[in-house]
Structure formats: C-alpha cells, structure tokens
C-alpha positions as MATLAB code, in Angstrom:
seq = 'XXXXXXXXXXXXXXXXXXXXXXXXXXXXXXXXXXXXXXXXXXXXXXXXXXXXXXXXXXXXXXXXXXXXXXXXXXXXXXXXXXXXXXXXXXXXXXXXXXXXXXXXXXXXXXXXXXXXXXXXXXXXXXXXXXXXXXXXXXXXXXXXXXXXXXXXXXXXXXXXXXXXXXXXXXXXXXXXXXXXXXXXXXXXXXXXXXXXXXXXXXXXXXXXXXXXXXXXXXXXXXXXXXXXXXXXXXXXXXXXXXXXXXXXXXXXXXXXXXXXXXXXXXXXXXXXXXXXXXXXXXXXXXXXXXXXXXXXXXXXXXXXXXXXXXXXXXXXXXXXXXXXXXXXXXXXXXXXXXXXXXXXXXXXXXXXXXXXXXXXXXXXXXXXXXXXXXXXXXXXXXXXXXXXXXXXXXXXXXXX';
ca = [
     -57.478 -100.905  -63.175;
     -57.149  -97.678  -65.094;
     -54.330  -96.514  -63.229;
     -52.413  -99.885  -63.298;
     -53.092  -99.504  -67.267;
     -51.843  -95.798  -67.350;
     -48.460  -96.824  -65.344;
     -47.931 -100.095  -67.982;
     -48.415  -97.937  -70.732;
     -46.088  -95.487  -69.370;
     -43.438  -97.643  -68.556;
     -43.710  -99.606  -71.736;
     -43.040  -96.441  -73.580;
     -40.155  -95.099  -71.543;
     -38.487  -99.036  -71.537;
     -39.271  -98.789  -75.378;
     -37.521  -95.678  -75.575;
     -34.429  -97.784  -74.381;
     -33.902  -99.966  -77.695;
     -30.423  -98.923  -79.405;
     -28.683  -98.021  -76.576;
     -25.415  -99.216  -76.318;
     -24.349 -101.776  -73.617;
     -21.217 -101.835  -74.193;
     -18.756 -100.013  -77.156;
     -20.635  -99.857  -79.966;
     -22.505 -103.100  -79.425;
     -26.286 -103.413  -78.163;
     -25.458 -106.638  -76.357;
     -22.937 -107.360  -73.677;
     -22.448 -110.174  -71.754;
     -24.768 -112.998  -72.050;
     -27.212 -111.259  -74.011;
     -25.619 -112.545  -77.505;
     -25.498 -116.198  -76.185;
     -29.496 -116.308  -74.932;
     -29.755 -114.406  -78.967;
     -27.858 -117.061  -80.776;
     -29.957 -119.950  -78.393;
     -33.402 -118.560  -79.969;
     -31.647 -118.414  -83.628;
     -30.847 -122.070  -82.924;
     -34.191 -122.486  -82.178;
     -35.743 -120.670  -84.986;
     -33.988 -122.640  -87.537;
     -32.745 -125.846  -86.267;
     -35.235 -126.382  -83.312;
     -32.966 -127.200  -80.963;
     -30.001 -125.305  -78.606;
     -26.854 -126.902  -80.275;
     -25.147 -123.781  -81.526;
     -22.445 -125.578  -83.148;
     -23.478 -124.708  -86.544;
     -24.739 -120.990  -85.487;
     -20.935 -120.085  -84.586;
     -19.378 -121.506  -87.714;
     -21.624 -119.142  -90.199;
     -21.309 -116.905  -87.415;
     -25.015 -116.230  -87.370;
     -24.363 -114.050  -84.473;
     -23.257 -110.991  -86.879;
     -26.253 -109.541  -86.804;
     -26.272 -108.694  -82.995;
     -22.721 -108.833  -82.156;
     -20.215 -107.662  -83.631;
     -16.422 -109.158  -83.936;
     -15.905 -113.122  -82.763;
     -18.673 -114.282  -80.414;
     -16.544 -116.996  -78.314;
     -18.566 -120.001  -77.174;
     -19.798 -120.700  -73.517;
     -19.664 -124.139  -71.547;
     -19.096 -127.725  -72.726;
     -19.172 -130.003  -74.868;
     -21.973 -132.592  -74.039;
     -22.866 -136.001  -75.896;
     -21.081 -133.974  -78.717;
     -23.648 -130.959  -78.904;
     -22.503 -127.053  -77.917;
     -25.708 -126.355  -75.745;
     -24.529 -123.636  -73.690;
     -25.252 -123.437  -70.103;
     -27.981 -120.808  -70.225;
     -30.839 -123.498  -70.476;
     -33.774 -123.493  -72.801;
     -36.811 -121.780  -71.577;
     -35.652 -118.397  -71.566;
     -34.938 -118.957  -75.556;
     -37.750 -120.737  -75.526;
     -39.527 -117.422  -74.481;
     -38.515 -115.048  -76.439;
     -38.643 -116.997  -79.619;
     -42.027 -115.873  -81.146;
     -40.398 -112.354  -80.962;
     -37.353 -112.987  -82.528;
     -39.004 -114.870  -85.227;
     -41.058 -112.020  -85.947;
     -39.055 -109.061  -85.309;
     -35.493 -110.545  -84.434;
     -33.418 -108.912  -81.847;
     -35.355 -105.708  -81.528;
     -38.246 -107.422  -81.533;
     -37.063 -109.841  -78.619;
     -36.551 -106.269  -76.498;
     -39.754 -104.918  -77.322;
     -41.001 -108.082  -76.345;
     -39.188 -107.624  -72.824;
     -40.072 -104.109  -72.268;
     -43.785 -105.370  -71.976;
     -42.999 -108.120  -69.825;
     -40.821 -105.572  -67.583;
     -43.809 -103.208  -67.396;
     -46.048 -105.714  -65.865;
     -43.764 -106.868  -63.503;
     -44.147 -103.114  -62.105;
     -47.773 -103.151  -62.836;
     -48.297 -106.074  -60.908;
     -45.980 -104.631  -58.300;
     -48.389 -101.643  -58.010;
     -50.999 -103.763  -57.285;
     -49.288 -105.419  -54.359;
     -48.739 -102.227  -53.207;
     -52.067 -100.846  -53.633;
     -52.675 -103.580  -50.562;
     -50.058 -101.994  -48.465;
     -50.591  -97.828  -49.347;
     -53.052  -95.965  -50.899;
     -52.645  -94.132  -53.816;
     -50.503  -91.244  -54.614;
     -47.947  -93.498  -52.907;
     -48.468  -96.558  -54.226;
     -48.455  -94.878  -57.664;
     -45.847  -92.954  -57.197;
     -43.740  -95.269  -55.614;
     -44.304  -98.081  -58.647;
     -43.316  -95.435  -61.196;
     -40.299  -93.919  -59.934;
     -39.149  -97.336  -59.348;
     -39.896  -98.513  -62.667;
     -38.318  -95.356  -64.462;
     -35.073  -95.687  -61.895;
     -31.424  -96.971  -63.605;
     -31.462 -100.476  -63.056;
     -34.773 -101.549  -64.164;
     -34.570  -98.893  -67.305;
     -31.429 -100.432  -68.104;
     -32.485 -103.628  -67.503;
     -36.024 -103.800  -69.401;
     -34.801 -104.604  -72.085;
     -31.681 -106.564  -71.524;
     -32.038 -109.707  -73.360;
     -31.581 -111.629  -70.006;
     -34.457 -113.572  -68.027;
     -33.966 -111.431  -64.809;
     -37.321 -109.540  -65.468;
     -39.089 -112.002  -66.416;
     -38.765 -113.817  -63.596;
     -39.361 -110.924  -61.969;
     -43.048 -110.633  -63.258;
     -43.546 -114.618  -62.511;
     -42.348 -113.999  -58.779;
     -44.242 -110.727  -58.466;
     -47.857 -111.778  -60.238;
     -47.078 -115.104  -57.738;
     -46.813 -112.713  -54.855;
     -49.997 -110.944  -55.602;
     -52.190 -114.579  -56.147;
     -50.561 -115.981  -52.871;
     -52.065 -112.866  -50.908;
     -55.284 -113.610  -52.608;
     -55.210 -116.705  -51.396;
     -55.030 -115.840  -48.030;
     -58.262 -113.729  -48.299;
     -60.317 -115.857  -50.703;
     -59.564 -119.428  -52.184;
     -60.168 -119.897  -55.610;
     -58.714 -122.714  -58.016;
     -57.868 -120.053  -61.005;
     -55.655 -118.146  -57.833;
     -54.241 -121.725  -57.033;
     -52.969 -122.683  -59.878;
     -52.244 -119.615  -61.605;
     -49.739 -118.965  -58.351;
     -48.403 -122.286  -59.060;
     -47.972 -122.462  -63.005;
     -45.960 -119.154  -62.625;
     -44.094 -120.770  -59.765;
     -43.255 -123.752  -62.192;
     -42.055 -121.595  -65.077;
     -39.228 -120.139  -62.709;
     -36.519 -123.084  -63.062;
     -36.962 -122.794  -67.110;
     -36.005 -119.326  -67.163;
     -32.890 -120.021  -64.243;
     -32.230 -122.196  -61.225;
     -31.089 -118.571  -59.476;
     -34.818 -117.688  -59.721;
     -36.192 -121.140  -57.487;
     -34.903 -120.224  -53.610;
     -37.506 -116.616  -54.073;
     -40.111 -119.101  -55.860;
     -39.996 -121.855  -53.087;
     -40.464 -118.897  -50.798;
     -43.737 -118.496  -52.351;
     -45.095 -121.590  -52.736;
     -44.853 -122.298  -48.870;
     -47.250 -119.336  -47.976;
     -49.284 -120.117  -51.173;
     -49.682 -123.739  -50.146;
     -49.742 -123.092  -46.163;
     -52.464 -121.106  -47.077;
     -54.563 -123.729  -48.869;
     -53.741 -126.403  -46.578;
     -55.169 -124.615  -43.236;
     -58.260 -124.059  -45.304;
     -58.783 -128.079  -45.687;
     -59.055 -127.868  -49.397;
     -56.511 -130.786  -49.607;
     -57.341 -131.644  -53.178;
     -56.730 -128.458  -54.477;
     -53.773 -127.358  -52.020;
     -52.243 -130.967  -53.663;
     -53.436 -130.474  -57.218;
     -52.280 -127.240  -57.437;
     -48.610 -128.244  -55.986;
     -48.237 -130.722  -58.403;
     -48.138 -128.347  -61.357;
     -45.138 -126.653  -59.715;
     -43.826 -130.282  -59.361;
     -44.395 -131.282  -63.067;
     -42.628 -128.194  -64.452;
     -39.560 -128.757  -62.332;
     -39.654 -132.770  -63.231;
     -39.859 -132.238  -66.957;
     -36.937 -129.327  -67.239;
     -34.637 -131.290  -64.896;
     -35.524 -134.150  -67.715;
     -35.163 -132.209  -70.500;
     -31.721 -130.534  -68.708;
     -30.472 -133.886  -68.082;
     -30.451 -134.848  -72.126;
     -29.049 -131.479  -73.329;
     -26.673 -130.821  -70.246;
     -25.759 -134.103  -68.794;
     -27.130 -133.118  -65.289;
     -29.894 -131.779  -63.934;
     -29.751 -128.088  -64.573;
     -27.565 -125.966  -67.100;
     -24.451 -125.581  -65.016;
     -23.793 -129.067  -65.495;
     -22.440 -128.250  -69.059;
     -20.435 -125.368  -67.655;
     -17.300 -125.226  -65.296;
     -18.900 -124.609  -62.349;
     -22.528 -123.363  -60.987;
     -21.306 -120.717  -58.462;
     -17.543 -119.998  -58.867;
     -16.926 -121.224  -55.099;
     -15.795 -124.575  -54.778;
     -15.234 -124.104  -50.350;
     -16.942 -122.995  -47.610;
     -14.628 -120.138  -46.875;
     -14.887 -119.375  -50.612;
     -18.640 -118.548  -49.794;
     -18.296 -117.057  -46.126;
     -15.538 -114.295  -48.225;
     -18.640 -113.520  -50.117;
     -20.191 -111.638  -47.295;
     -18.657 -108.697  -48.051;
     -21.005 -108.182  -50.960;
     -24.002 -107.622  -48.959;
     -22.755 -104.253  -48.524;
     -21.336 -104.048  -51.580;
     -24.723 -104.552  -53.339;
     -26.291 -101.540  -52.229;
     -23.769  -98.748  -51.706;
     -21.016  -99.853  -54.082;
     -19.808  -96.825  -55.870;
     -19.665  -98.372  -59.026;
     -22.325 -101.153  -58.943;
     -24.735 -100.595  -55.804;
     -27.876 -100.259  -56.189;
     -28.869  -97.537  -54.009;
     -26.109  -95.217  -55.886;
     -28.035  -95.643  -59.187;
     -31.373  -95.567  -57.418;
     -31.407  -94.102  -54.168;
     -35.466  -94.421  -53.875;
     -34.904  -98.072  -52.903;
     -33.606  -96.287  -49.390;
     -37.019  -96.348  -48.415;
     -37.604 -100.018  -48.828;
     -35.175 -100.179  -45.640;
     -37.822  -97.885  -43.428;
     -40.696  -99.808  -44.841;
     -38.876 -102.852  -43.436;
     -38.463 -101.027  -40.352;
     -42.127 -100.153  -39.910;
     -43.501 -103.433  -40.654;
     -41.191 -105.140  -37.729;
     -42.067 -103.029  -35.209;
     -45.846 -103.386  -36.539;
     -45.407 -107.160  -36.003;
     -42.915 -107.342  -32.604;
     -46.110 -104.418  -31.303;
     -48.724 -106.531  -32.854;
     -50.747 -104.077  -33.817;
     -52.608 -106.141  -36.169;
     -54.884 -107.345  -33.411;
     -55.790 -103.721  -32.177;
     -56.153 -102.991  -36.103;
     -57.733 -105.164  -38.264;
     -56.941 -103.735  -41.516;
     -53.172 -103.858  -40.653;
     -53.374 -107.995  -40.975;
     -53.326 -107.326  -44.971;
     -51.192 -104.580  -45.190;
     -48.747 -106.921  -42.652;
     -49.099 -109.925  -44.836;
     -48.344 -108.650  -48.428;
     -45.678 -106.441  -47.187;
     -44.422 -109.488  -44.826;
     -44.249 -111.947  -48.398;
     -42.499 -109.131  -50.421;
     -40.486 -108.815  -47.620;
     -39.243 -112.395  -47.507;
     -38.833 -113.105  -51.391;
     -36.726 -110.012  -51.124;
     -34.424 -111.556  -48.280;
     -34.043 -114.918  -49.967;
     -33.092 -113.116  -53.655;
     -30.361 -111.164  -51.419;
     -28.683 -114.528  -50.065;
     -29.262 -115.958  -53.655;
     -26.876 -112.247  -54.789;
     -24.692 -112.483  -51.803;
     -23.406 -116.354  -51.813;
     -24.196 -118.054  -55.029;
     -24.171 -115.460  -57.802;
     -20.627 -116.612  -59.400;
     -19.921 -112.684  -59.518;
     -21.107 -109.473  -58.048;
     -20.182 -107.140  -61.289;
     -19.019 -108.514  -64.729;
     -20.441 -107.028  -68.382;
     -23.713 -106.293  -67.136;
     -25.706 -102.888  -65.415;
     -25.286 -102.866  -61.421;
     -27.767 -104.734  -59.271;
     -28.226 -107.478  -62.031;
     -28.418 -110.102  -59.322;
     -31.403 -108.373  -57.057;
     -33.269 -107.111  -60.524;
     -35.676 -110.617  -60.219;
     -36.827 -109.366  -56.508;
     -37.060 -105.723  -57.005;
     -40.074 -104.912  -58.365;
     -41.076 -106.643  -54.851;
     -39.696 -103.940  -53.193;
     -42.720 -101.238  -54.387;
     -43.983 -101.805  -51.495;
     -42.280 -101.873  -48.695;
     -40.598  -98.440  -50.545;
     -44.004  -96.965  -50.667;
     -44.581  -97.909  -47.037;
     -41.433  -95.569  -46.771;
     -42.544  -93.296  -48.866;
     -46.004  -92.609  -47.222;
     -44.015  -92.203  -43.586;
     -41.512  -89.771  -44.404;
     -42.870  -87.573  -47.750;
     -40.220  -85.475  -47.729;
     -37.422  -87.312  -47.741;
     -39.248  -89.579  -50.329;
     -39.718  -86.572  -52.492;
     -35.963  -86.211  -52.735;
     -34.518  -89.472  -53.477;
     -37.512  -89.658  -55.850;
     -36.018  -86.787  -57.499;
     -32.307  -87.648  -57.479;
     -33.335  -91.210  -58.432;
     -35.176  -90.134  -61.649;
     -32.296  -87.412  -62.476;
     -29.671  -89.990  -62.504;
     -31.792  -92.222  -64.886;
     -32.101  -88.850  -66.857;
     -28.402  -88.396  -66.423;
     -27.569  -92.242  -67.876;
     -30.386  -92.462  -70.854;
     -28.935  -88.481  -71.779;
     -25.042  -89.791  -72.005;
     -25.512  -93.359  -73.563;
     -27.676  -92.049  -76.218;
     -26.510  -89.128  -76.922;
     -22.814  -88.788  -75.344;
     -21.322  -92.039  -76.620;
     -21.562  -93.333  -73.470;
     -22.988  -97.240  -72.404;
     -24.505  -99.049  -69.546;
     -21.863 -101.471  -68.830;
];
C-alpha cells in the first residue's frame, strides 16, 4: 500500500507539473477540450448542456481564445453538443471550484490512480522492482503525461476499466458483494463518460459475471448485473431527450465517419499505424510499451504449454495478465475501425489512452524477461517525455 501511495503521489506531481502547457499555439485547449469546458459552464450556471446561450456571451473566452465554433445539431431546438453529459457531469465540482485549472488538477488525480491501480494488477503478475518500475515509467511516458490532464474522458475511463480489471480478478479468487458491485458500478459509469469506452467494459463484465455465476451465487451474480444495466438504461434515457437517439452521436453527423463496409475494412491500415506511426504511434513516443508485445508473447505460450497445471501460482499471474490482455485487444478494434479518425488536434495514441494503463502488466511481464532491453526503452521512453515537457514549456513548442 505504501508503495502504490508513493507512485500516486509521484505521478500526481509530475501530471500536475503539466498544467499551462500549451496544446496547441498559444491555447491550453485543443480539440474537444473547450467543448467538454463550455458543457460544465453550462452546467454550472444553467444546469443543463444547451450551450446556446454560452456561445453568444462567448463564455468560452476564458479557456479559448478567438471564435469557439459550435459542434453537432440542433435538437428539439437546444445546442447540446454530441459529447454527452457525464463527463461534464464529472468534472463539474472542479470547475466550480477552481474552473479550468481546477478541472486538470482534478484529472491529474484521477490519471494517477488509473496507474496506481494498474500497479496493483501488476503486482499479481511481477514482483516488485518490475512491477514498480514498469507502472512508473509508463505513467511518466508522452502519452499519458500529455494526456493527464487533457480535459477529455479518456483517463477516466481508463481508471473505471482498470480498478474494474483489478475487482474482476478478485472475484475469481474470493467472492464478495462490495467486489461485485463495485466491478459493476464502475462498469456502469463507462457509457456516461463515452459509448467508445463500452466494447473494453462489456469485456469485463463477462469474466466478472462468469465468475459469479460458476460460483452459484445467482442472486448476487444477477443483482450485481443489474446495476451495470440501470446505468446504461437511464443515460440511453436521458441521451434520448437531449440527443434525439440513444447516445450522443445522434445529435452529430455521424458516429464513426464510415458510412460502408469497405469504408471500415480501409481502416486496417491503422493497426500499424497506431503503434509505429512516425508522427502519431505510440511506440515512437513511448517505446516501453514494446514490451507489452513480449509479455503477450510469454503469456500464450504459458497457456498453448499449460503450464498453469504444473505451476499453480501461474493460474493468477495467467488470469490477470489474460483480462488485461483482452480489454487491451477489444480497445485496439474500438481505435482501428470505429474511431472517426486516427490523428486530428489531439496528442498521438488518444484512441488506445482508455486501455493503456492495462498494459503495466503485460509490459512488466516484458520487463522482468529481458532487463536489459527493458532498461533501455525505459530510458529512451522517459528522455523523450523529458525531451516534449523541456520544448512545450520552455521552447514554445505544443503537444498537438
């Protein structure tokens, strides 16, 4: 526990150090971040999402500068923007303390315990120094620096899916109803903060509830379900009066951005794309995440050899590795065919950010099989975040 504090107190502070860089120009915000700003602003003083009035005192001047142009359409003759209304829901205490700033601060603790809770799942898989050490470089990499405090709901959905992970592994050892329907509620707060976010959380809630049915505990494997099932039946209501339709996208032009098959099978091409692009890959900003590919590696040919029947402590190692493992996989098709764009006004690897605090693991799995190697993409990865944080602060550069 004191180590798990050490690294969220750690990470807070370095994401913390992050607040006033630019993201693009001269401007803190880029991309969506002023729309899911003016949303919470809405909320703050009209309590509701219609931005109508926000735009025409331009109440956005305080975190964007120049014309902020509006998002989506019109519907029942109210701008609510197709961004939804839990993740302004979210960070609404914070901007109504603090504003803007206080909204980041707000995410950098939310970032560092997605990694915290990371560690912990791979605490199950590695012992420490690699565990540790794998959780922190990850944390203090490119993408999740410059991410942590993006005023978007990637990370935060990144500590539901990972602090699901970790109570659906519990599960599997010891049933408990606090495990159950903790796993659950966090599982049911996923389609508030985006629909992207529900493939990786249905993931979950399979082995969660798989695990409670073969234990006979009906009652609680049905209980349980049914807050997952409550959440996703009131936002789908409450989507279907502000948005016409049953999630955000119904106000906007179009979910994805493919409208035919083929438009989706010529979207292949990004699954290479997404790691080794030169401009927006993630393993160019953070090369550590190499090792989540041997990690993978190892715990196939654990499972083809089954060597968790000659071993019996590899069953756990095999099982929270395995569920990283496949929330990873489903967050990649989730990138590769329905993300309306691989790049746009954002840092790279915006798309995997939700999953990729679920691949500590499987990179300290890596990391513990081939040390040296792991030492030096542990060292380039932390130079280039040294590299970015040096030039956006200090050499008028920005992250997007």
């Amino acid at each position: 526990m004191r180590r798990a504090l050490a690294l969220w107190l750690l990470l807070f502070g370095a994401y913390a150090a992050t607040l006033g860089l630019d993201a693009r120009g001269n401007s803190d915000y880029a991309g969506d971040e002023p729309h899911y700003l003016l949303a919470a602003e809405s909320l703050a003083h009209d309590g509701d999402v219609d931005v109508t009035d926000e735009y025409a005192s331009r109440a956005y001047a305080d975190f964007h500068p120049g014309t902020l142009k509006p998002r989506g359409e019109r519907t029942q003759g109210r701008l609510n923007e197709p961004y939804g209304v839990g993740f302004p829901l979210l960070i609404l205490p914070a901007y109504a303390l603090a504003g803007a700033k206080g909204v980041e601060l707000f995410l950098a603790a939310l970032a560092a315990l997605a990694l915290t809770l990371a560690y912990r799942l791979a605490h199950r898989v590695v012992p420490d120094p690699w565990a540790l050490g794998a959780a922190a470089v990850a944390g203090l990499s490119a993408p999740l620096l410059a991410y942590s405090t993006a005023v978007y709901p990637e990370l935060s959905a990144g500590a539901a899916l990972a602090g699901a992970v970790l109570l659906a592994v519990k599960l599997d050892e010891r049933l408990g109803r606090l495990r159950a329907f903790g796993c659950f509620a966090l599982l049911g707060a996923l389609p508030w903060l985006g629909v992207r976010f529900v493939p990786a959380g249905v993931v979950i809630g399979v082995f969660a509830a798989r695990a409670l049915w073969r234990s006979s505990r009906r009652t609680l494997t049905i209980g349980s379900v049914e807050v997952a099932l409550f959440s996703v039946a009131l936002c789908v209501g409450i989507n279907e009066a502000l948005y016409a339709g049953p999630t955000p996208y119904s106000a906007a032009e179009s979910a994805t951005g493919a409208s035919s098959a083929v438009g989706y099978l010529e979207r292949l091409q990004r699954v290479g794309s997404l790691f080794a692009d030169p401009d927006y890959g993630l393993l160019r900003w953070a090369p550590l995440f190499a090792l989540a590919f041997a990690g993978l590696w190892w715990l196939w040919r654990s499972r083809r050899d089954r060597l968790s029947r000659a071993v019996s402590q590899l069953r756990e190692i095999e099982l929270a590795a395995g569920r990283c493992a496949a929330v990873l996989g489903v967050q990649l098709v989730v990138a590769v065919l329905f993300a309306p764009a691989a790049t746009g006004p954002w840092f790279a690897a915006r798309h995997l950010i939700p999953a990729l605090p679920l691949a500590v693991p499987l990179v300290a799995l890596g990391l513990r099989r081939a040390p040296r190697v792991g030492l030096a993409l542990a060292l380039v990865t932390l130079g280039i975040a040294a590299w970015l944080y040096a030039d956006v602060r200090w050499g008028g550069g920005s992250l997007t």
